[in-house]
C-alpha positions, 0 to 999 in steps of 0.5 A: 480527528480520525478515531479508528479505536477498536479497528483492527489493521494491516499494513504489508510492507509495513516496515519501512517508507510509505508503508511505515508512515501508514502504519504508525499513523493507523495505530496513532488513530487508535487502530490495532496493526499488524505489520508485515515486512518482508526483510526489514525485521528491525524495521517492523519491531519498532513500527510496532514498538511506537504503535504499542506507544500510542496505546493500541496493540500491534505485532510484526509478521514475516513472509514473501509476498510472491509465495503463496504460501508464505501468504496464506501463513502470515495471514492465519497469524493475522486471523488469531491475533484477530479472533477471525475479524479484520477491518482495515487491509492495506496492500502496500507491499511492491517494486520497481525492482529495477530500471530495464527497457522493454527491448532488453528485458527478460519475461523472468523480469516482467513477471517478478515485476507483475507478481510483486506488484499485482499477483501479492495484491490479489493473494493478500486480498484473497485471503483477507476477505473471509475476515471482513465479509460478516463485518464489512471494512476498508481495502486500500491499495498501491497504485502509482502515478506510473500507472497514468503516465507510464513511468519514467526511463526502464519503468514500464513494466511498473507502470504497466503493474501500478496500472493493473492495481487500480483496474483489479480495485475497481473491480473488487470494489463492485464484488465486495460492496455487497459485503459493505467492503469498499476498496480504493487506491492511492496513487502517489507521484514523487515521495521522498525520504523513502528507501524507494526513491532512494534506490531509484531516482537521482539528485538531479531527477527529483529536482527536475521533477520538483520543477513541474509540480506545482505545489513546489515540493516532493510528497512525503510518506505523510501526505500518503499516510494521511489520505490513506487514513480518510480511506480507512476511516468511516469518512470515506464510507460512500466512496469505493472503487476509486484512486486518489492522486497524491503528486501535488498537481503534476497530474490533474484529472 
């Protein structure tokens, strides 16, 4: 059994789907979370009501990834509610925003699409590192399957942006090792039961897709909960830079 009791966390975009599954499963193992959610109030209040449940300490902070300073506020909640320290960051927070071909997009859509994306990673990331550098710690970021594959119809922008987290993790990951910071990156494939998927894919598309993964099933928030856990936990302490799969073999490496 994991036991992160004593760490202290934070989960972007912690509220609903992915990000709520990682956030409970951190706060079961024994780690204090902070959960940030972007509009999903209720949401983050009950991530946060269930952690306190499990017995470890968690609070909900509110704030618009894409602006700065929005970030640079909720993270001087996360520092005081920490006493300056910071274990665990998970950059979870991202979009698809919507399904648009590169011929009829416009540069507004690209960028709100790399800054919701990659921009709200590295603004996080910044302000979190002054919280971890004297201790160490673990980084986990979103990537995608789109990254590898390019997406499906409309998604290239997405793709292009899940491709870009994992680059910007390799990258980070050799910066920060000198601070015994190790950053990874999840890459999940076709995740049901998430608002995401919901909003994005259809009845008849899952089903096709369903038909090439070769475990025979959709992943759940669970199955990226669980590999996110490994990466926070000291099981993963000799492994930086790198992006774990979790798409039930439609894509071997």
């Amino acid at each position: 059994m994991i036991d992160l009791t004593g760490k202290k966390a934070f989960v972007t975009g912690g509220g609903t789907g992915i990000g709520r599954e990682i956030a409970l499963m951190l706060g079961e193992a024994g780690a204090d979370v902070v959960v940030h959610y972007g509009k999903n109030k209720a949401g983050a209040e009950e991530v946060v009501e269930k952690i306190k449940g499990f017995g470890s300490n968690a609070f909900a902070v509110q704030g618009n990834v894409l602006i700065k300073d929005e970030i640079v506020s909720f993270m001087k909640d996360v520092s005081q509610f920490y006493n300056g320290e910071l274990d665990i960051l998970v950059n979870n927070a991202g979009d698809k925003v919507s399904r648009t071909p590169i011929e009829e997009m416009s540069e507004e859509h690209w960028h709100k699409v790399m800054d919701v994306n990659v921009t709200s990673t590295f603004l996080v990331t910044q302000q979190a590192i002054p919280l971890m550098k004297e201790k160490g710690g673990k980084m986990i970021n979103m990537s995608s399957l789109a990254g590898y594959d390019g997406g499906g119809p409309g998604a290239a922008a997405y793709a292009a942006s899940k491709a870009a987290i994992a680059t910007f993790s390799k990258g980070l990951a050799k910066e920060l090792a000198p601070y015994k910071i190790n950053v990874n990156t999840v890459a999940p494939g076709l995740i049901g039961d998430t608002p995401f998927h919901d909003r994005f894919t259809t009845d008849e598309s899952r089903m096709n897709t369903v038909k090439t993964i070769p475990l025979k099933r959709e992943g759940t928030p669970f199955d990226v909960a669980g590999a996110v856990l490994y990466l926070a936990s000291n099981l993963s302490d000799f492994l930086t830079g790198e992006t774990i799969d979790i798409n039930g073999g439609v894509n071997m490496r």
